[in-house]
Short mmCIF file of the C-alpha atoms (twelve columns), coordinates in Angstrom:
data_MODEL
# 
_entry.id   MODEL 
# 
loop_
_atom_site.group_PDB 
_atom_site.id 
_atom_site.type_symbol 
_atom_site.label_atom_id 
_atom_site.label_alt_id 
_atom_site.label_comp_id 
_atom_site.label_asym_id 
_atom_site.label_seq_id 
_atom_site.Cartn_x 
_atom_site.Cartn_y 
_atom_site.Cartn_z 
_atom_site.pdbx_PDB_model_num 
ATOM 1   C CA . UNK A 1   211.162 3.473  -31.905 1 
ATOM 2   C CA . UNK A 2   210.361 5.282  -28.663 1 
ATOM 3   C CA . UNK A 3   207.304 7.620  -28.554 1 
ATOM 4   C CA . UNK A 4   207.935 10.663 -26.144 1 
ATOM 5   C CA . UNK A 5   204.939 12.222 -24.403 1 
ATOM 6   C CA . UNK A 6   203.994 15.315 -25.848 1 
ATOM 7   C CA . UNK A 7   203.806 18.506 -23.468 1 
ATOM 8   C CA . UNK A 8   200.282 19.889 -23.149 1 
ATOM 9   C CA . UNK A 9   198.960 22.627 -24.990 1 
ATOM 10  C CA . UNK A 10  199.199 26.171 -23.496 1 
ATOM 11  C CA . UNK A 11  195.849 27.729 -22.998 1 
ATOM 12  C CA . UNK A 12  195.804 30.176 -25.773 1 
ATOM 13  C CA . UNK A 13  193.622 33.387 -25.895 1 
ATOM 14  C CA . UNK A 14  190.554 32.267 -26.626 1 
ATOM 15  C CA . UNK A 15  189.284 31.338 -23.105 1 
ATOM 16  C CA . UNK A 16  186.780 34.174 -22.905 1 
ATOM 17  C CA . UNK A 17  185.180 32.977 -26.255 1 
ATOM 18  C CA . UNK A 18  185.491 29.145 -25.569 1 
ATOM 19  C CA . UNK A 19  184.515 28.951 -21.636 1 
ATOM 20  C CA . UNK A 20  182.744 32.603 -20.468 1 
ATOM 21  C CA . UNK A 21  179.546 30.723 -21.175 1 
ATOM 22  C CA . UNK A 22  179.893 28.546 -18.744 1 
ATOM 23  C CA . UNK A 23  180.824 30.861 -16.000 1 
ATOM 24  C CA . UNK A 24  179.499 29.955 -12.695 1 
ATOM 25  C CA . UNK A 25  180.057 32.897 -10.070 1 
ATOM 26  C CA . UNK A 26  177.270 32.208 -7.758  1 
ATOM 27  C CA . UNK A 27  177.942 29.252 -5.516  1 
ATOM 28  C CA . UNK A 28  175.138 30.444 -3.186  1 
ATOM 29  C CA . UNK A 29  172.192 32.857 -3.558  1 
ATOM 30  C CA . UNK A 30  173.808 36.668 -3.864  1 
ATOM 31  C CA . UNK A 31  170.889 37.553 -1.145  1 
ATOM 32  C CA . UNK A 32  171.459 34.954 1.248   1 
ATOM 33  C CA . UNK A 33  172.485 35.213 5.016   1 
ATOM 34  C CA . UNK A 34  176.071 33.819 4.621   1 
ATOM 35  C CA . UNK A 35  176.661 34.832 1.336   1 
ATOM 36  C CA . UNK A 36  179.861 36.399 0.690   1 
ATOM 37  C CA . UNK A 37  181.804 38.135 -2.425  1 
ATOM 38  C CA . UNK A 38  184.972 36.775 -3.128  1 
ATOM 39  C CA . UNK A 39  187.270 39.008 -5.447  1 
ATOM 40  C CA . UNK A 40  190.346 39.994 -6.840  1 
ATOM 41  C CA . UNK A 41  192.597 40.494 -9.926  1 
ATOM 42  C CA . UNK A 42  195.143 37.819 -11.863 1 
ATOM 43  C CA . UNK A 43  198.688 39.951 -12.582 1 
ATOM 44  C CA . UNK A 44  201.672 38.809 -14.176 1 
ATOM 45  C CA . UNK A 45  205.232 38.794 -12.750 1 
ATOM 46  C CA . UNK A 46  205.392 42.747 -14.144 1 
ATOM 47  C CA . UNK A 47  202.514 43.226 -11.936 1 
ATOM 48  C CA . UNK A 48  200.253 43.688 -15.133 1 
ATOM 49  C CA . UNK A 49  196.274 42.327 -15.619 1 
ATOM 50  C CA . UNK A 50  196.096 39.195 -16.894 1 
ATOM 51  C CA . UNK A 51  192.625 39.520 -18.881 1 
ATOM 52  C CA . UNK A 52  192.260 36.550 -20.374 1 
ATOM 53  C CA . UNK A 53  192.444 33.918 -17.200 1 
ATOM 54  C CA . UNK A 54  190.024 31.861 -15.426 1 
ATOM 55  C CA . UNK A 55  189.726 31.321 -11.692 1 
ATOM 56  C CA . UNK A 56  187.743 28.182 -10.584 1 
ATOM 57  C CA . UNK A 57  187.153 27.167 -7.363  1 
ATOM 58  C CA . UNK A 58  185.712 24.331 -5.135  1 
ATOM 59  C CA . UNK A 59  184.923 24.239 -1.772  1 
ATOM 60  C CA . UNK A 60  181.824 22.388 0.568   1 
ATOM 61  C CA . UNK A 61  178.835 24.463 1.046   1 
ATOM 62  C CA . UNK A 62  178.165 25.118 4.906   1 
ATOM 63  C CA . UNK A 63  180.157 24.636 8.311   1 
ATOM 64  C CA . UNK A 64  179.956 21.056 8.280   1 
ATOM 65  C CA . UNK A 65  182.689 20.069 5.629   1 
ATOM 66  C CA . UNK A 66  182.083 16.355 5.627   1 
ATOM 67  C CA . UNK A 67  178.632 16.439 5.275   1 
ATOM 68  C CA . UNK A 68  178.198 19.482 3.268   1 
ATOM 69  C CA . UNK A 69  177.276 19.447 -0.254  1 
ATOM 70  C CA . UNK A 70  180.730 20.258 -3.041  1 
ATOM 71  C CA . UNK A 71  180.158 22.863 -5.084  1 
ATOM 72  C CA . UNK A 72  182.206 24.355 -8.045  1 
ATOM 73  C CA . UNK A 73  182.434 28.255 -9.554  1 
ATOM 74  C CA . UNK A 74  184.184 29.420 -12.683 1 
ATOM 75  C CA . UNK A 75  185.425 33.248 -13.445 1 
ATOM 76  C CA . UNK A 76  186.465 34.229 -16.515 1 
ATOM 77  C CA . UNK A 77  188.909 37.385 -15.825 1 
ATOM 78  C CA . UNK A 78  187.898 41.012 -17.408 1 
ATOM 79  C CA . UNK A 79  190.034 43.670 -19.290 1 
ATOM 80  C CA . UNK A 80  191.511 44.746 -15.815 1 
ATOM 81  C CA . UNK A 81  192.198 40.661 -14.819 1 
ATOM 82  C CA . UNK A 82  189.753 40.960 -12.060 1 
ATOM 83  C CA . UNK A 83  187.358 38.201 -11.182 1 
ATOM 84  C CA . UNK A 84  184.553 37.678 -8.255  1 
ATOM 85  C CA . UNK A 85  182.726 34.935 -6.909  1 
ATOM 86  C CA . UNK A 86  179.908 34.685 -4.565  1 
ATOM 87  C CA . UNK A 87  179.998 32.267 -1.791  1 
ATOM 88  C CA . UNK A 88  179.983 31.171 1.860   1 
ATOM 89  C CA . UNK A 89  182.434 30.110 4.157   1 
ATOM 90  C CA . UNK A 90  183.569 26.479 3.993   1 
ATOM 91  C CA . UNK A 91  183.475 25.052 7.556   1 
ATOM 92  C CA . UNK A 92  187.281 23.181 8.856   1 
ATOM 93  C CA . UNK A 93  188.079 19.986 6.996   1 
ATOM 94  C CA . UNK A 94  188.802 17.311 9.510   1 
ATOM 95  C CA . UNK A 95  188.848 19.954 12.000  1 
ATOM 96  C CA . UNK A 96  192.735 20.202 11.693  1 
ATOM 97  C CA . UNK A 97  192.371 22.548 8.120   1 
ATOM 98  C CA . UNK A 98  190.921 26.089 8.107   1 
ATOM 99  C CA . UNK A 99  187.955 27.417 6.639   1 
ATOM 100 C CA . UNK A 100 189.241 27.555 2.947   1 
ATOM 101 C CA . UNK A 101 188.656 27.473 -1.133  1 
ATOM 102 C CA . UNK A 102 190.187 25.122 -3.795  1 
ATOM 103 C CA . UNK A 103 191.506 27.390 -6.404  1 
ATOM 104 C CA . UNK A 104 193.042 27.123 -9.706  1 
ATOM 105 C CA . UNK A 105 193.844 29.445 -12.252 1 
ATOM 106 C CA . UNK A 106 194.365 28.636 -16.229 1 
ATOM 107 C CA . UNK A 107 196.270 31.608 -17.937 1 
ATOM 108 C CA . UNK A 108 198.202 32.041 -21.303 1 
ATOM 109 C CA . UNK A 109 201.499 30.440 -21.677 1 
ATOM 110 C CA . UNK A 110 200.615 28.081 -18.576 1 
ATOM 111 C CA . UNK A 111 201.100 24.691 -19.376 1 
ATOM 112 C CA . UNK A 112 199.217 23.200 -16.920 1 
ATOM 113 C CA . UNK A 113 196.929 24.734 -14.114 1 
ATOM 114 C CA . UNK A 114 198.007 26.210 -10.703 1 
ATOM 115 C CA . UNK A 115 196.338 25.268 -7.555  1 
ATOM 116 C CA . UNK A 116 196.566 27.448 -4.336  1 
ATOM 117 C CA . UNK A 117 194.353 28.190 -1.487  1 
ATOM 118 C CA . UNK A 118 192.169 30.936 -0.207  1 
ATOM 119 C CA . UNK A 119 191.715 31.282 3.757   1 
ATOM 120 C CA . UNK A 120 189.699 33.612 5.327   1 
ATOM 121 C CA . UNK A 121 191.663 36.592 7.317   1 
ATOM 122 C CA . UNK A 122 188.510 36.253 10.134  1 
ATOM 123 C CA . UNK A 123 190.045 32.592 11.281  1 
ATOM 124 C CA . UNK A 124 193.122 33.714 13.018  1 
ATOM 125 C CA . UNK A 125 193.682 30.508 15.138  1 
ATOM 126 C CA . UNK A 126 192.040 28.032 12.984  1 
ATOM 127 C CA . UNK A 127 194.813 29.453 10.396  1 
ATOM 128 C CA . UNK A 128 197.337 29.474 12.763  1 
ATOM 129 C CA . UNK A 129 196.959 25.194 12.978  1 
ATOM 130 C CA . UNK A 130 196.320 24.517 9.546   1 
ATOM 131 C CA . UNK A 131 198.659 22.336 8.530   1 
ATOM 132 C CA . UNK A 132 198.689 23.583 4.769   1 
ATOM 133 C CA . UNK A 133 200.027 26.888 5.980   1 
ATOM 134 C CA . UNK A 134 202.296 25.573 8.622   1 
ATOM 135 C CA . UNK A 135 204.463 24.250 5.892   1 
ATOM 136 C CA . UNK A 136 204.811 27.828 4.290   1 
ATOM 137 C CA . UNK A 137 208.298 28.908 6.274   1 
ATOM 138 C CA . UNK A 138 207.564 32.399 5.066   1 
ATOM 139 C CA . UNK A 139 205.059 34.837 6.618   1 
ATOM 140 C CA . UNK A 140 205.169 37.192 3.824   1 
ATOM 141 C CA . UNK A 141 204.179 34.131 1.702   1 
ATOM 142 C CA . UNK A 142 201.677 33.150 3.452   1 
ATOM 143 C CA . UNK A 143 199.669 36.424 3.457   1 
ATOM 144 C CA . UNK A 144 199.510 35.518 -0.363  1 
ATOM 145 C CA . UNK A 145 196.917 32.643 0.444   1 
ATOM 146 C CA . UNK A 146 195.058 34.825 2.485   1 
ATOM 147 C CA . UNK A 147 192.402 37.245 1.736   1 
ATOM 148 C CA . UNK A 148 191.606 40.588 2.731   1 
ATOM 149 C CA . UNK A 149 188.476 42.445 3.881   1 
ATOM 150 C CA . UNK A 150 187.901 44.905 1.502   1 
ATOM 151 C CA . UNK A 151 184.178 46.940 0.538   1 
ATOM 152 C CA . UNK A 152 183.321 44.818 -1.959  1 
ATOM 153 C CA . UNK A 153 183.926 41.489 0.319   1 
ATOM 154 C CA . UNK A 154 187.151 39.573 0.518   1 
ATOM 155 C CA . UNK A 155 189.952 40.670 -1.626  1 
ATOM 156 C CA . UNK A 156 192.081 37.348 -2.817  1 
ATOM 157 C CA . UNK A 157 194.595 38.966 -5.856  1 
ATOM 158 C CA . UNK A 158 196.540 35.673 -7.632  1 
ATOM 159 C CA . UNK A 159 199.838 36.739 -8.813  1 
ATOM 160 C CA . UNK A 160 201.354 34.308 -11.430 1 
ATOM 161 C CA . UNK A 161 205.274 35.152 -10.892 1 
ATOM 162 C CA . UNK A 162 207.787 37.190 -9.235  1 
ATOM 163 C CA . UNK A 163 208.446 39.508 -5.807  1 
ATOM 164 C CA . UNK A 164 204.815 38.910 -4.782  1 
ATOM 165 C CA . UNK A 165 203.938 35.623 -6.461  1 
ATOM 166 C CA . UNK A 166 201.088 33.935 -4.687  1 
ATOM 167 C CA . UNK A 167 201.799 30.597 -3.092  1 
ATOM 168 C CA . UNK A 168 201.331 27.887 -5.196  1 
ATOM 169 C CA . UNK A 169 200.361 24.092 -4.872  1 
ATOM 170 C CA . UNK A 170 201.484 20.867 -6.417  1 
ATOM 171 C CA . UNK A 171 198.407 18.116 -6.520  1 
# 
């Protein structure tokens, strides 16, 4: 007899109940000097909130990648799919990377998680030489990955599917 893998479970709609408890959305102190408020909203191909999602991301703590300490931040999505973070800027990986978060997004009917980026619109030339981004062929596409200054901090929206679908990774 052969034994197949199974495929993994979807997510189902209980992430608010099961994981909202564990949210982490401060990375750094709200009040500190290089804090900064990382936002945006999870839509669907139909361009729809997704509010039952969760955004995670990882990044170092403090210019200094390779010495700086890892951190990791959960966001459950609301009603309106939006989620927020607060943070500071990652310094260069390597020095050949930009400035940028790890970030991965659970959703229903995903079987497995999506990873994409985050860079920070402020790093023109260090975004210029990343070599992440230098192997997105489209512009357009790679405006997905980064974010936007906005009032409330930096705007990152994550769109699952479709026209605008936000550049994804495979790990």
């Amino acid at each position: 007899m052969t034994v197949a893998p199974t495929p993994s479970q979807t997510v189902g709609p209980f992430f608010r109940f099961a994981m909202d408890w564990m949210a982490d959305r401060s990375l750094v102190p709200p009040a500190g000097p290089d804090a900064v408020t990382v936002w945006g909203q999870v839509t669907d191909g139909a361009g729809e909130p997704v509010p039952d999602a969760v955004v995670e991301v990882y990044q170092a703590v403090g210019r200094d990648h390779d010495r700086g300490r890892a951190v990791f931040g959960r966001s459950c999505t609301d009603a309106g799919g939006a989620y927020r973070f607060v943070t500071a800027k990652p310094g260069r990986v390597d020095d050949r990377q930009a400035p940028h978060l790890e970030v991965s997004v659970f959703a229903r009917g995903l079987l497995q998680r999506l990873w994409t980026r985050c860079y920070f619109p402020d790093e023109g030339a260090a975004n210029a030489s990343d070599p992440v981004l230098q192997r997105i062929a489209d512009p357009d596409r790679v405006a997905t990955v980064i974010a936007r200054p906005d009032p409330l901090g930096l705007r990152f929206d994550i769109c699952l599917q479709g026209d605008h679908e936000t550049v994804f990774f495979a790990w």
